[in-house]
PAZASE-177876 format. One record per residue (C-alpha): x, z, y. Coordinates in steps of 0.1 Angstrom, whole numbers, plus 5000, padded with zeros to 4 digits. Each point is the difference from the previous one (the first is absolute). Example, Ala and Ser with C-alpha at 12.3 -4.5 7.8 and 13.67 -1.06 7.14 Angstrom:
2
{kevo {5123 5078 4955}},
{kevo {5014 4993 5034}},
This chain:
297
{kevo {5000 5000 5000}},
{kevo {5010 4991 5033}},
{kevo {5019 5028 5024}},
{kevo {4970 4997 5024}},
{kevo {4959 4989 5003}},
{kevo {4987 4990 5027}},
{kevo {4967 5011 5017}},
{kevo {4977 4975 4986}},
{kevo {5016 4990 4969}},
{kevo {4981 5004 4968}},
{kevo {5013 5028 4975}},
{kevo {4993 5016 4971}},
{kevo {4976 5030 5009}},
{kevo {5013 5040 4996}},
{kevo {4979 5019 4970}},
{kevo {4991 5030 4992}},
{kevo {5009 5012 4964}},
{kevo {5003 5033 4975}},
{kevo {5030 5003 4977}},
{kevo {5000 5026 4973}},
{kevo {5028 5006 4979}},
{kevo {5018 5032 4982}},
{kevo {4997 5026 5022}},
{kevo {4988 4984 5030}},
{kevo {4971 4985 5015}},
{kevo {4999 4979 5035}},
{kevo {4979 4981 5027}},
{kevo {5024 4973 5010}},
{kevo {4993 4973 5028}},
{kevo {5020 4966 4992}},
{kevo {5012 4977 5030}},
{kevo {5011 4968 4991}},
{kevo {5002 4998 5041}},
{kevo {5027 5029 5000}},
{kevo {5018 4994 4964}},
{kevo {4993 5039 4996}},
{kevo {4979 5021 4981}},
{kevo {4984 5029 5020}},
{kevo {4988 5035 4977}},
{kevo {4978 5013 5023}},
{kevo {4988 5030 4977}},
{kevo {5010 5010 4960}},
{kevo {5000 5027 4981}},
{kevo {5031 5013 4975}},
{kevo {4990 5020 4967}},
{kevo {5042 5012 4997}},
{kevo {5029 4995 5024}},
{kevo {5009 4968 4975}},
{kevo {4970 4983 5006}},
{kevo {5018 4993 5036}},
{kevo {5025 4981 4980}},
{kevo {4977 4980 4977}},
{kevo {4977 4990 5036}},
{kevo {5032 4986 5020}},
{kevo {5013 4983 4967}},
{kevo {4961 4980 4996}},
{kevo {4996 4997 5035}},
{kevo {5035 4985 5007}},
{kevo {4995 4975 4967}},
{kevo {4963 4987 5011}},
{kevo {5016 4997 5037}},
{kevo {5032 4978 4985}},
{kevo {4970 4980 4979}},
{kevo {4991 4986 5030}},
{kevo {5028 4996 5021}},
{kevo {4992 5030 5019}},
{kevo {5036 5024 5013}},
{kevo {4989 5029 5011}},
{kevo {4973 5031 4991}},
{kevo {4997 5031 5020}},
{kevo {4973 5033 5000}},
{kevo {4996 5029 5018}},
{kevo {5004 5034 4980}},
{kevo {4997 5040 5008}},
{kevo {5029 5023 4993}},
{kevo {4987 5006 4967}},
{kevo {5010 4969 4985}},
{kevo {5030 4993 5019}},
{kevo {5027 5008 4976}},
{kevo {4984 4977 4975}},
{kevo {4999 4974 5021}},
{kevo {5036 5003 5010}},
{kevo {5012 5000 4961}},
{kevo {4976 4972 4996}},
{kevo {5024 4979 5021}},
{kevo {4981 4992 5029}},
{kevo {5015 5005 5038}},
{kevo {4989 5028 5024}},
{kevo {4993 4976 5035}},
{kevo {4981 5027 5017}},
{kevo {4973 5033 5007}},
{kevo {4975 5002 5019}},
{kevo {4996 5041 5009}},
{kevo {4964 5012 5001}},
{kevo {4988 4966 4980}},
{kevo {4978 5025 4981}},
{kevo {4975 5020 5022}},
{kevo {5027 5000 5021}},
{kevo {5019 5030 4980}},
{kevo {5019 4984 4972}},
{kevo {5017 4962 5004}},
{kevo {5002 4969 4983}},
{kevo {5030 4987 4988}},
{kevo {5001 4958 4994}},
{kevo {5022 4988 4972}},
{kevo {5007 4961 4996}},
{kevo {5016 4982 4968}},
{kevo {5017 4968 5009}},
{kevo {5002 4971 4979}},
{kevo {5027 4977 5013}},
{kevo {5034 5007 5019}},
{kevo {4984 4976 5033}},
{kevo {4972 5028 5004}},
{kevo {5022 5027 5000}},
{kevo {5022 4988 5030}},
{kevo {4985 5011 5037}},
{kevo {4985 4972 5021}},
{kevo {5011 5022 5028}},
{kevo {5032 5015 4995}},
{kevo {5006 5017 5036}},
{kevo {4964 5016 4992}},
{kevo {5012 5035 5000}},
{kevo {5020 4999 5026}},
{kevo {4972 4983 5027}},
{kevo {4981 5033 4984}},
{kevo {5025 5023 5012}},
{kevo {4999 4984 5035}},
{kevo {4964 5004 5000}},
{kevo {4997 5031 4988}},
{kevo {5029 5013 5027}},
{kevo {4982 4984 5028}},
{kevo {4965 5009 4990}},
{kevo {4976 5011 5031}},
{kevo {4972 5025 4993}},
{kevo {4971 4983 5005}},
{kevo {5022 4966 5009}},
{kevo {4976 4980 4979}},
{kevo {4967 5005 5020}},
{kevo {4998 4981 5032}},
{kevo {4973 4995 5021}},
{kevo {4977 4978 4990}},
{kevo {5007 4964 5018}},
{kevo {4977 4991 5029}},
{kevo {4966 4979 4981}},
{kevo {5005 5009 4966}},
{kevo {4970 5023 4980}},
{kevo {5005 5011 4971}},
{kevo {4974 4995 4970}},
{kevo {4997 5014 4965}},
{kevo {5000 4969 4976}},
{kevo {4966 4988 4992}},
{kevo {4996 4973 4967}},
{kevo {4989 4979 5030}},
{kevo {5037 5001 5013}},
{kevo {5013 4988 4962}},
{kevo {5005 4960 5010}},
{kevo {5018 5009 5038}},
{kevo {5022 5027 4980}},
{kevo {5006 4977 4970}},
{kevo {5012 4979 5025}},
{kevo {5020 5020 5020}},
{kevo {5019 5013 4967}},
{kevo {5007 4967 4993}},
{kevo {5014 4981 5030}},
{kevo {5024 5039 4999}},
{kevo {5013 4995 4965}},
{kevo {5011 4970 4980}},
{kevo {4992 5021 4973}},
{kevo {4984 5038 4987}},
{kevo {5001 5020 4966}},
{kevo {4959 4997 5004}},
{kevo {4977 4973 5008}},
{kevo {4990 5012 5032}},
{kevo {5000 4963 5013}},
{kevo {4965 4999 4980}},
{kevo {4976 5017 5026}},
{kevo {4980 5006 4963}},
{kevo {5027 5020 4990}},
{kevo {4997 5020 5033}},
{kevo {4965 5009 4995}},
{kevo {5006 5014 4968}},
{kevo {5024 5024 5015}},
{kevo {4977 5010 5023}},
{kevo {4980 5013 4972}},
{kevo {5025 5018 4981}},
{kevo {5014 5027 5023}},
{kevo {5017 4975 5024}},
{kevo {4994 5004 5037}},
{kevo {5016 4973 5026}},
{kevo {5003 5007 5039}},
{kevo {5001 4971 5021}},
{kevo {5014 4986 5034}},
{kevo {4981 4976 5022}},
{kevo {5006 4982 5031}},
{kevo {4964 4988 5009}},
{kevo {4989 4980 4971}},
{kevo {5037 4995 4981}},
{kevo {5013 5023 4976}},
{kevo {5034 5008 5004}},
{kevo {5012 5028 4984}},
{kevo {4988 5020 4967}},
{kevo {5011 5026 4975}},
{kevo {4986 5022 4967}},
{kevo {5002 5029 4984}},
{kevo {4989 5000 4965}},
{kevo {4985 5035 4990}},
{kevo {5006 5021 4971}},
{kevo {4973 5029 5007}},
{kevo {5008 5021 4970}},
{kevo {5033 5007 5005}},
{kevo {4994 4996 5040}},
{kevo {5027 4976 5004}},
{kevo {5000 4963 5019}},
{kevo {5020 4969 5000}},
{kevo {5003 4990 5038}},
{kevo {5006 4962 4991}},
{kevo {4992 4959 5012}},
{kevo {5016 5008 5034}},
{kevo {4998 4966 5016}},
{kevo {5007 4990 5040}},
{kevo {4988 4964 5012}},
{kevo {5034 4985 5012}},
{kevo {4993 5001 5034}},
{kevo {4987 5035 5000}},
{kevo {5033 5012 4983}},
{kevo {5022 5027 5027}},
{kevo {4968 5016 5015}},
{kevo {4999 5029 4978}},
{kevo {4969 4992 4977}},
{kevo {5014 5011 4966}},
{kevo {4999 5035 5013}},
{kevo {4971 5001 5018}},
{kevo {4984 4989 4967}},
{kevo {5019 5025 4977}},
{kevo {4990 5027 5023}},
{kevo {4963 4989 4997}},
{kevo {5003 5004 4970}},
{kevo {5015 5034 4993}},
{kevo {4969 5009 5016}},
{kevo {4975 4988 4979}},
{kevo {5021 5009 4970}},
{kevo {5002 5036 5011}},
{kevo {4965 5009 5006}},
{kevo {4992 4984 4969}},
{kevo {5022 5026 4985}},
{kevo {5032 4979 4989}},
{kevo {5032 5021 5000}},
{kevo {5025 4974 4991}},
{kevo {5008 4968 5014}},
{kevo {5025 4977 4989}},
{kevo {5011 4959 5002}},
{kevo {5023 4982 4985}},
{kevo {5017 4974 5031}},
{kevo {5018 4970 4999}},
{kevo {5040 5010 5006}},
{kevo {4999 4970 5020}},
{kevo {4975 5011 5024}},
{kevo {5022 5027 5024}},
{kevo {4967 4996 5023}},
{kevo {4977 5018 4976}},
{kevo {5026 5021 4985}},
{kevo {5006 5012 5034}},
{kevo {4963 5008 5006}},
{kevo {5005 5023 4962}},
{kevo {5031 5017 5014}},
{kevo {4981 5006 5037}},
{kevo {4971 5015 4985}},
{kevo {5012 5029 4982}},
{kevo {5002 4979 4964}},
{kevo {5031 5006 4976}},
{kevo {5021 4977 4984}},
{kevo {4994 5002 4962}},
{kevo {5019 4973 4984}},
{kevo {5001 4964 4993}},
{kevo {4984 4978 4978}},
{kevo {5024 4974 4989}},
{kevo {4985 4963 5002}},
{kevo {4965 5015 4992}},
{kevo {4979 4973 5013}},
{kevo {4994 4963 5010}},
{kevo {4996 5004 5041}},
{kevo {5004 4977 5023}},
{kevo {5018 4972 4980}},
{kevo {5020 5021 4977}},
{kevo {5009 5035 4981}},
{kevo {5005 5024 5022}},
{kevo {5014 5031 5001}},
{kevo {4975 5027 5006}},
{kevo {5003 5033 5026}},
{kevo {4980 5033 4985}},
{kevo {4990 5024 5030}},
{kevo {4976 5029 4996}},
{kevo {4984 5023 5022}},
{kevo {4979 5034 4996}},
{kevo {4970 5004 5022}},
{kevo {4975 5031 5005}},
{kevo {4974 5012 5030}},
């Protein structure tokens, strides 16, 4: 499969799937789009059943050309995990009810996925991290700009937006049908207009029972880029997220992007790690920023 897809090109769709094998049992999402497979929850009878899940995980992932799989796992199984072979990339603190965290462990497949796409990463994280402002990432909101929470009414103007930002995306959110069905699973979008044209969005996918949020889809219309938008969204939406009783919020940001990791590192979020060529963005695998952040009234 080719390095990169572009935004409209036609590809085989990601599917849902359960594995059981000795030990284990797992709800695995396959993405022909990212060459990875994503566990996104399991269950281990012993500490080997870690083992036998990475070994028939990483075997149906080579079947089909695939070089990387990666989960997210509590403290409990962590040991496993690292005897199983797999690679510690990063922890998110507070990822459970915002008391205990989540660590995220990839396998890798080939030698090219292994190798950074951004190997001064760590050090523009340093930089940022030195620099950092409090409250550097929320500026004023610019002068005829209202902010909206997304409707499914907005899907085609944000579908469209997402796509004229990013040659390509680890989800189909160039579909505006795709959209909507976020929007019914515990996915809220805010939005930024300039009288009738949209021109900035972002997410924040919701997991209410363990009060934590992905803050996600960021996306500036590239003539509304410098004006301070990503922050102004971010910080609508820590709102929303807190009164609706989410203590943890994380995102995982392209290590190309200094502008958005900037507006993690001005907010108050922590650098957790990096998630080495994790996804298809923009063109190509991409090297992937972890930053957290713990929120209460």
């Amino acid at each position: 499969m080719a390095d990169s897809l572009k935004a409209h090109e036609q590809v085989q769709p990601d599917q849902w799937e359960i594995i059981e094998g000795h030990y284990f049992k797992c709800h695995i999402l396959i993405s022909p789009y990212n060459r990875r497979i994503t566990v996104y929850n399991f269950s281990l009878a012993l500490d080997e059943g870690a083992s036998a899940m990475v070994q028939t995980l990483s075997e149906k992932a080579a079947a089909q050309g695939f070089d990387k799989v990666w989960l997210k796992t509590g403290l409990k199984w962590a040991h496993s995990f690292l005897g199983a072979g797999v690679k510690l990339e990063a922890a998110i603190p507070g990822y459970f009810a915002g008391e205990k965290p989540a660590l995220l462990f990839s396998g890798f497949l080939s030698e090219q996925r292994k190798i950074p796409s951004n190997s001064k990463n760590l050090d523009q994280i340093k930089k940022l991290v030195l620099a950092r402002k409090d409250g550097g990432g929320q500026r004023p909101l610019p002068a005829g700009i209202t902010l909206r929470w997304g409707q499914t009414g907005h899907c085609g103007a944000l579908a469209n937006l997402y796509s004229r930002v990013f040659a390509t995306y680890p989800f189909p959110i160039f579909d505006s049908g795709y959209l909507k069905r976020t929007m019914r699973h515990n996915v809220c979008y805010i939005t930024a207009w300039h009288g009738r044209e949209l021109v900035a969005a972002a997410a924040a996918e919701m997991n209410p029972a363990e009060k934590n949020a992905e803050v996600t889809d960021f996306a500036t219309a590239p003539g509304w880029r410098g004006h301070g938008l990503a922050g102004c969204l971010l910080n609508q939406l820590e709102s929303r997220l807190l009164s609706d009783g989410i203590r943890c919020l994380y995102t995982i940001a392209r290590s190309s992007s200094t502008g958005m990791n900037r507006v993690f590192a001005n907010t108050g979020y922590e650098y957790c790690g990096v998630l080495i060529k994790n996804c298809n963005i923009s063109g190509s695998f991409e090297d992937m920023n972890v930053w957290a952040k713990i929120i209460d009234g």
